[in-house]
N, C-alpha and C positions, 0 to 999 in steps of 0.2 A: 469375311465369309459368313451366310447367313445359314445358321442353322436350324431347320425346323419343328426336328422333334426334340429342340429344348422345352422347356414350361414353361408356361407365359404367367405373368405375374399374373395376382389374383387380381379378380373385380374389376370392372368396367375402365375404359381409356378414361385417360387426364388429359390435365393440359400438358404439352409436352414439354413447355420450357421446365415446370415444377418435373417432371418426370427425369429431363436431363441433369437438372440440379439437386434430385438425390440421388443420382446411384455419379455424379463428378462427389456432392460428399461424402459420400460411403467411398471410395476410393481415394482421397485426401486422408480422412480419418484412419484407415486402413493400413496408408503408409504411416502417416506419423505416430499414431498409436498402437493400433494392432487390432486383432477382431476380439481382446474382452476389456478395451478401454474406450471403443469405437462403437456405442450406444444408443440403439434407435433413437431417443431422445438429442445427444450429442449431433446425431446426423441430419437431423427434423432443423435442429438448431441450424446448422452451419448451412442450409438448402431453403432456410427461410421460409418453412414450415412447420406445418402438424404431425406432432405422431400417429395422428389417426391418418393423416393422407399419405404418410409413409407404410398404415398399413392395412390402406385399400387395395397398394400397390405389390404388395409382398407380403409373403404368408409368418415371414419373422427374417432378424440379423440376416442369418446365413443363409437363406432364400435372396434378400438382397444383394448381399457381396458375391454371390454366385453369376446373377445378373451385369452387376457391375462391371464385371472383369471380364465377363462376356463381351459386355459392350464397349467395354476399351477398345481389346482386342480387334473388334469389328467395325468399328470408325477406324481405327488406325488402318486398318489393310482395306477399306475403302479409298483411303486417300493411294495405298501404294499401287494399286490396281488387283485383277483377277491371280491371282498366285496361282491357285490348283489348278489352271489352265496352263502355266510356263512349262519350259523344260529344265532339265536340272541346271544349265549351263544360265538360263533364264533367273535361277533361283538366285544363284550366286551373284549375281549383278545387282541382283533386289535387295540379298542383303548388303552389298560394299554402299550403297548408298547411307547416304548425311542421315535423313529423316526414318531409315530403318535402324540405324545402330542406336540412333536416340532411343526410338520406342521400344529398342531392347533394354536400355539401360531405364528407363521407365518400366515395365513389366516385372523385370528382374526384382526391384523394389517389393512390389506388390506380390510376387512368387516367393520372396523367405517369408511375407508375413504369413503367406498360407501355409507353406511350410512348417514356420513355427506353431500354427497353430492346428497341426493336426492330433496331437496328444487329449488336446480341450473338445476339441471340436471337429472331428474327423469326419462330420456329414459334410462339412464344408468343402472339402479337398475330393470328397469322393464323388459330390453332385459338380464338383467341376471340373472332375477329371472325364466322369459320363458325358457330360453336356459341351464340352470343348476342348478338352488335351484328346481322347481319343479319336474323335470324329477326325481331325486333323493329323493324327498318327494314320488317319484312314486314305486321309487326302495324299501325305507324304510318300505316302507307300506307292501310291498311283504313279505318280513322278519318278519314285524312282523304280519301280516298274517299267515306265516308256522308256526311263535310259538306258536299263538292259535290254529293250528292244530293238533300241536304234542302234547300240554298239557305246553308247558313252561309258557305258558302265559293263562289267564282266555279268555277261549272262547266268553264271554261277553265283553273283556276290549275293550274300544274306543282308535281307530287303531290311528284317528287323534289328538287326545290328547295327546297320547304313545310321538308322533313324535313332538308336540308340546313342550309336558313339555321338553324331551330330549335337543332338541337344543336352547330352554330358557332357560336351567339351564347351558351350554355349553358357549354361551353367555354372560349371567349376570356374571356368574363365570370368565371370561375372560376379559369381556368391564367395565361393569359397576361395578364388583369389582375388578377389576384389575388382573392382570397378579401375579399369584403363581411366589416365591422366586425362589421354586425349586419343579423339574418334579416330587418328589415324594410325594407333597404336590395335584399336579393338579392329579399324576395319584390315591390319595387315594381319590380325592376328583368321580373322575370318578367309583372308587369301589361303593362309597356311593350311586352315583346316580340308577347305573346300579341292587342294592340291591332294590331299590326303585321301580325300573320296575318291578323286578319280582316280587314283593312283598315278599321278601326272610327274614325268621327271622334276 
C-alpha cells in the first residue's frame, strides 16, 4: 500500500539498486542489532556505500529506518495483492496464507526493536506510527466498516476495538509469547482469532 503523504527522502533520485540496498541494510542491522548499534556508517558499510550517499538520501538514522520499514511493508503487500480493496472474510484468507504468516514473523522482528527503542528514540516509533500504523488503522477500519454493512459483522460491533483486539492478539502471540515452531501452528492460531471476530460458532 502506497502511501503519499509520507516524506520523501531528502535530495535528488539515485540509483535505485544503491537506494534498495540501503534501506535491506538498515533493516538487517536493525534486526540484529538494534537502532543505537545500527549506524549510518555500519549501514553505508553493509549496502556497499558512502555515508555521504546515505545522506543524500535521508535526513539522519531515524529518518531512514522510518523508510525502511515502510518499504518492507510495501513490497511485501505488493507481492500479496490489493488488501484495502478485500472483504473481511477476504482478509482472513490472506492472512492463513504460507508467504503472509512469514512476513509477519519477519515484521514482528523488526517491531520489538522499534518497540525497544522508543525510551532512546521516540521520534522513530512516532514518524512511523504517523506515516504507516495509522493510515492502515485507517484502511482497517474501512473493511471492517463494509462488514457491518454487509451483515458479516454486528452492525453495532466497536470498529476500534475490532482493530484493537486483532493486532494485540497478533502481537502477544508473536512478541510476548514468542514465535510458533511451525506456520501451521501460527496459521491455526490466526483461524481461532478471525472465529472470534466474527463471532462464528
Amino acid at each position: 500500500m502506497q502511501n503519499e503523504n509520507r516524506s520523501r527522502p531528502v535530495g535528488r533520485p539515485r540509483d535505485q539498486r544503491t537506494d534498495e540496498a540501503v534501506l535491506d541494510a538498515a533493516l538487517e542491522l536493525l534486526i540484529a542489532v538494534g537502532v543505537e548499534e545500527a549506524s549510518i556508517e555500519k549501514i553505508a558499510r553493509r549496502a556497499g556505500t558512502t555515508r555521504a550517499a546515505v545522506y543524500r538520501r535521508y535526513k539522519n538514522k531515524e529518518d531512514l529506518f522510518v523508510h525502511a520499514v515502510v518499504h518492507m511493508r510495501e513490497r511485501t503487500e505488493a507481492a500479496l495483492g490489493p488488501w484495502e480493496t478485500m472483504s473481511l472474510r477476504e482478509i482472513w484468507q490472506l492472512y492463513r496464507k504460507t508467504e503472509t504468516i512469514e512476513a509477519l514473523f519477519g515484521y514482528t522482528q523488526i517491531l520489538a526493536r522499534l518497540i525497544g527503542s522508543i525510551c532512546d528514540h521516540p521520534d522513530i516509533m512516532a514518524a512511523y506510527n504517523a506515516s504507516d500504523l495509522e493510515p492502515r488503522r485507517v484502511l482497517f477500519g474501512k473493511i471492517i466498516e463494509r462488514a457491518k454493512a454487509d451483515g458479516t459483522l454486528r452492525s453495532d460491533a466497536d470498529t476500534e476495538i475490532i482493530i484493537d483486539m486483532f493486532v494485540g492478539a497478533i502481537v502477544a502471540r508473536l512478541l510476548l509469547r514468542g514465535r510458533p515452531a511451525h506456520i501451521e501452528e501460527m496459521r491455526d492460531y490466526i483461524d481461532r482469532l478471525f472465529r472470534q471476530i466474527f463471532a462464528e460458532p
